[in-house]
C-alpha positions, 0 to 999 in steps of 0.5 A: 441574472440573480447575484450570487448563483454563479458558483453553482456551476462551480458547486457542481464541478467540485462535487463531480471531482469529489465523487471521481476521487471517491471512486478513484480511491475505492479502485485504489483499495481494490489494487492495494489489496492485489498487489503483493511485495515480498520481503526476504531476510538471510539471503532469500532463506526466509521469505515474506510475502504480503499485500501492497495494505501490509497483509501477511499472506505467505511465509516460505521458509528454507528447511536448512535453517531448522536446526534445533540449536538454531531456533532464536535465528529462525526467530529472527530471520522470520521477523526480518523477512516480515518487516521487510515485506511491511515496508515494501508493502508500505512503500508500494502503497505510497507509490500507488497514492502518490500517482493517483493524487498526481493524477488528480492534479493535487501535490505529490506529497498529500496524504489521503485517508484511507 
């Protein structure tokens, strides 16, 4: 046996766990982008939703706060509701990633580049 050609055994496993990992991340983006979280502000008045990447896709808004002397308010209530799906969506995303890296044995708290 020639020396040093024992860890292309261990080459070939890194590489396989590379390419898993790949292609768990690529799952993972596909799900980012179907999970939606919803973010309220005055008291479910103003809704938010977006996806799980922090996508804007759907604002509701309750006709009773459109009062013209109440414009700054709505103004308002709309960016909470916003920031509020944002976080939620940014909080789901890390869930997400935390349980894939667990899953593949790495620490809870690493952080993969998406």
């Amino acid at each position: 046996m020639i020396k040093g050609l024992g860890n292309i055994g261990d080459m070939a496993r890194m590489m396989k766990a590379a390419k898993d990992m790949q292609d768990r991340m690529q799952q993972v983006q596909a799900d980012l982008d179907a999970i939606t979280v919803t973010g309220e502000s005055g008291a479910g008045l103003v809704r938010a939703t977006c996806t799980a990447k922090g996508e804007l896709t759907a604002l509701d808004i309750d006709p009773s706060i459109f009062v013209p002397s109440e414009k700054e308010v709505v103004e308002d209530l709309i960016l909470a509701a916003i920031k509020d799906a944002q976080r939620k969506a940014q909080d789901r995303m890390q869930s997400e990633m935390a349980r894939i890296t667990e899953g593949m044995g790495l620490p809870a708290d690493m952080k993969l580049p998406f």
